[in-house]
C-alpha positions as CSV (number, residue, x, y, z in Angstrom):
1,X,0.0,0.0,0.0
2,X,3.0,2.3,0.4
3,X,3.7,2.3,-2.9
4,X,0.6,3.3,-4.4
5,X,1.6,7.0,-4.7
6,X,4.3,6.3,-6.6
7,X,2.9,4.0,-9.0
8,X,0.1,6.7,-9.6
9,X,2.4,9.0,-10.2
10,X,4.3,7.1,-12.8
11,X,0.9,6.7,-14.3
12,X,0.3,10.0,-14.6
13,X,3.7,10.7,-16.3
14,X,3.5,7.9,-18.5
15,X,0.0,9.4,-20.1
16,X,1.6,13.1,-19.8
17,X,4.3,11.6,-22.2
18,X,1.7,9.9,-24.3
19,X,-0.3,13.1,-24.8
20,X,3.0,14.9,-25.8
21,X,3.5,16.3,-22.8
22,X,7.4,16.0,-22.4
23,X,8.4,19.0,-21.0
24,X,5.6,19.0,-18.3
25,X,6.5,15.2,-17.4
26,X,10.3,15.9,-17.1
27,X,9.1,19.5,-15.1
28,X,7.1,17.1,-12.6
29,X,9.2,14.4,-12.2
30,X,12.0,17.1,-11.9
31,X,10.1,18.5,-8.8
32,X,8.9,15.4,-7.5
33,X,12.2,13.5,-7.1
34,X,13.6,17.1,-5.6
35,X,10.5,17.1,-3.3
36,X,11.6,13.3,-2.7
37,X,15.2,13.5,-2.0
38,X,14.4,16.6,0.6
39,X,12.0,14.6,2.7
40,X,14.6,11.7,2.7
41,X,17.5,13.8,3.8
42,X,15.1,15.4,6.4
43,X,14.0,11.6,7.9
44,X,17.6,10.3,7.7
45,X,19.6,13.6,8.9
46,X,17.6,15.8,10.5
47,X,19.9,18.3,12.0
48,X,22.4,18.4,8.7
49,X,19.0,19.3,7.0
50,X,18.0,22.0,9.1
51,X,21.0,23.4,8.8
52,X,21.7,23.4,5.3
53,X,17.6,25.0,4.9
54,X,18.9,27.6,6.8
55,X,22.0,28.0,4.8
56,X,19.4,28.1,1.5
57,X,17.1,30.5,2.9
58,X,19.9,33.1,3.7
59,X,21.0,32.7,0.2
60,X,17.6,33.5,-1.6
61,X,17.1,35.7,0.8
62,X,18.6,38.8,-1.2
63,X,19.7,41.5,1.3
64,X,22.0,41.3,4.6
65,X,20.4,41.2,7.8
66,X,19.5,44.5,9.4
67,X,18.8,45.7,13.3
């Protein structure tokens, strides 16, 4: 039963490609496998993860920190 999400979404790429959708399945499966890999990282090594959001966040952040 765990791996019903995944096989939907395989699915749903597989028609995506079928209906000549290539650039939205690549986009999608892009985001989901990034998505994927984060929660992973965030289960396995929580603290490293927390860390290196921070470390993102201050980089897209755009602007030094003010008083």
């Amino acid at each position: 039963m765990k791996s019903l999400p995944y096989f939907a979404f395989l699915i749903l790429v597989a028609v995506m490609i079928y209906l000549k959708l290539h650039l939205i399945a690549v986009v999608a499966f892009g985001l989901w496998a990034f998505f994927f890999a984060y929660w992973w990282l965030s289960e396995r090594y929580p603290r490293t993860m927390i860390t290196l959001t921070w470390l993102f966040l201050g980089m897209i952040s755009g602007g030094r920190w003010r008083r």
